[in-house]
C-alpha positions in Angstrom: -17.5 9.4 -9.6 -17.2 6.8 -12.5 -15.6 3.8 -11.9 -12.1 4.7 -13.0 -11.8 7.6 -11.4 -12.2 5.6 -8.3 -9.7 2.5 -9.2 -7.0 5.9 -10.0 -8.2 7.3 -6.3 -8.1 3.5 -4.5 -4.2 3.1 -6.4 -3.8 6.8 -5.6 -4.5 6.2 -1.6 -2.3 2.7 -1.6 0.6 4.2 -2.9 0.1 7.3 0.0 -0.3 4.4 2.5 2.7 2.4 1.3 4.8 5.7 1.7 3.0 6.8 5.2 4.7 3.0 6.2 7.8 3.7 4.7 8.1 6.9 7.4 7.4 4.6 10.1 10.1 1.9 9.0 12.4 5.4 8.9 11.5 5.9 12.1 12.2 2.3 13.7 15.5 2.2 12.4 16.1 5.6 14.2 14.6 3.7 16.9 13.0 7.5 17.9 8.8 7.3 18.6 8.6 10.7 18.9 10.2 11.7 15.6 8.6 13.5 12.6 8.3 11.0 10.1 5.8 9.5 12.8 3.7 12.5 13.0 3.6 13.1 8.9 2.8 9.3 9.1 0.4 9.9 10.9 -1.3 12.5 9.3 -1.2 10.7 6.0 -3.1 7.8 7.1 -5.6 10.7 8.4 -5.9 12.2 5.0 -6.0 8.5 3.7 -8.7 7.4 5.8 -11.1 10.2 4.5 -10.1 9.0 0.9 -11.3 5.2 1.6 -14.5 6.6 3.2 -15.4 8.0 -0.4 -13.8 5.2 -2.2 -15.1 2.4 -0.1 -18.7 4.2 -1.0 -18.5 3.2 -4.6 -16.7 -0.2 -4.7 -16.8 -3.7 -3.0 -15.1 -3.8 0.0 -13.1 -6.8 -1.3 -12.0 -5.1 -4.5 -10.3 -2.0 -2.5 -8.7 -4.7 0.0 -7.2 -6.5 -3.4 -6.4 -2.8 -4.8 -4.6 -2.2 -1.7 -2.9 -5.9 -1.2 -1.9 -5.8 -4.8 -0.2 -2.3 -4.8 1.7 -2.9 -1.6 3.0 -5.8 -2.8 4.3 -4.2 -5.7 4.8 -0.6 -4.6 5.9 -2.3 -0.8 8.9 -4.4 -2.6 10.0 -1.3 -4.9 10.6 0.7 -1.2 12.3 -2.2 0.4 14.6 -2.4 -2.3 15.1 0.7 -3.6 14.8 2.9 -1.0 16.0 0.8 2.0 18.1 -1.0 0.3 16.9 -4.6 1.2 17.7 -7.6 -0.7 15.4 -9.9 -2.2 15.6 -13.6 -2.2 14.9 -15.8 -5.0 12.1 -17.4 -2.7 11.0 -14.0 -1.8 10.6 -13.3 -5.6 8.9 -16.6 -6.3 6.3 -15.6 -3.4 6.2 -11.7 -4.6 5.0 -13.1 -8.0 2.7 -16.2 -6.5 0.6 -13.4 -3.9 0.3 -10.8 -7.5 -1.0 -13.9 -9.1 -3.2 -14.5 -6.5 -4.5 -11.1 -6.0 -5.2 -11.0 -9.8 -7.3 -14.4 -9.3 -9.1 -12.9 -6.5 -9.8 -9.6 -8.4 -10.9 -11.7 -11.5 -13.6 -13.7 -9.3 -14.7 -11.1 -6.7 
């Protein structure tokens, strides 16, 4: 597997994740445990869990943690806003774009 292929997979597998938490937040605000969006939670972080195996194989450990802080961030605030319809401070902006920074230095230096 060349390099890219595995960045696409690692982005690929964060984006799953972020959604797999997105049920989960579905299902708090139900307030239901026992509710579907639990169990296809659940077998999403499965399916994901076989895809880091491979990934994980093939990169630093530290690069796939900053793959998968860096999309959350991103992909995490997109969900909260657009799909749950949760406002966004200005602070919460300043710190959204201070932790991409961050992950980018920590990516660059890794």
């Amino acid at each position: 597997m060349g390099k890219f292929i595995v960045l696409v997979v690692a982005i690929f597998l964060s984006v799953i994740t972020v959604l797999a938490d997105a049920l989960i937040k579905k299902a708090a605000l139900k307030n239901v445990l026992l509710s579907p969006f639990i169990f296809f939670a659940s077998i999403i972080y499965l399916v994901t869990l076989l895809g880091w195996f491979f990934v994980l194989k093939k990169i630093e450990f530290l690069n796939a943690g900053v793959i998968y802080t860096l999309i959350f961030i991103i992909f995490g605030a997109g969900v909260s806003v657009f799909y749950f319809h949760e406002e966004l401070l200005i602070r919460e902006i300043i710190g959204l774009i201070l932790a991409i920074v961050a992950v980018f230095l920590m990516y660059r230096f890794a």
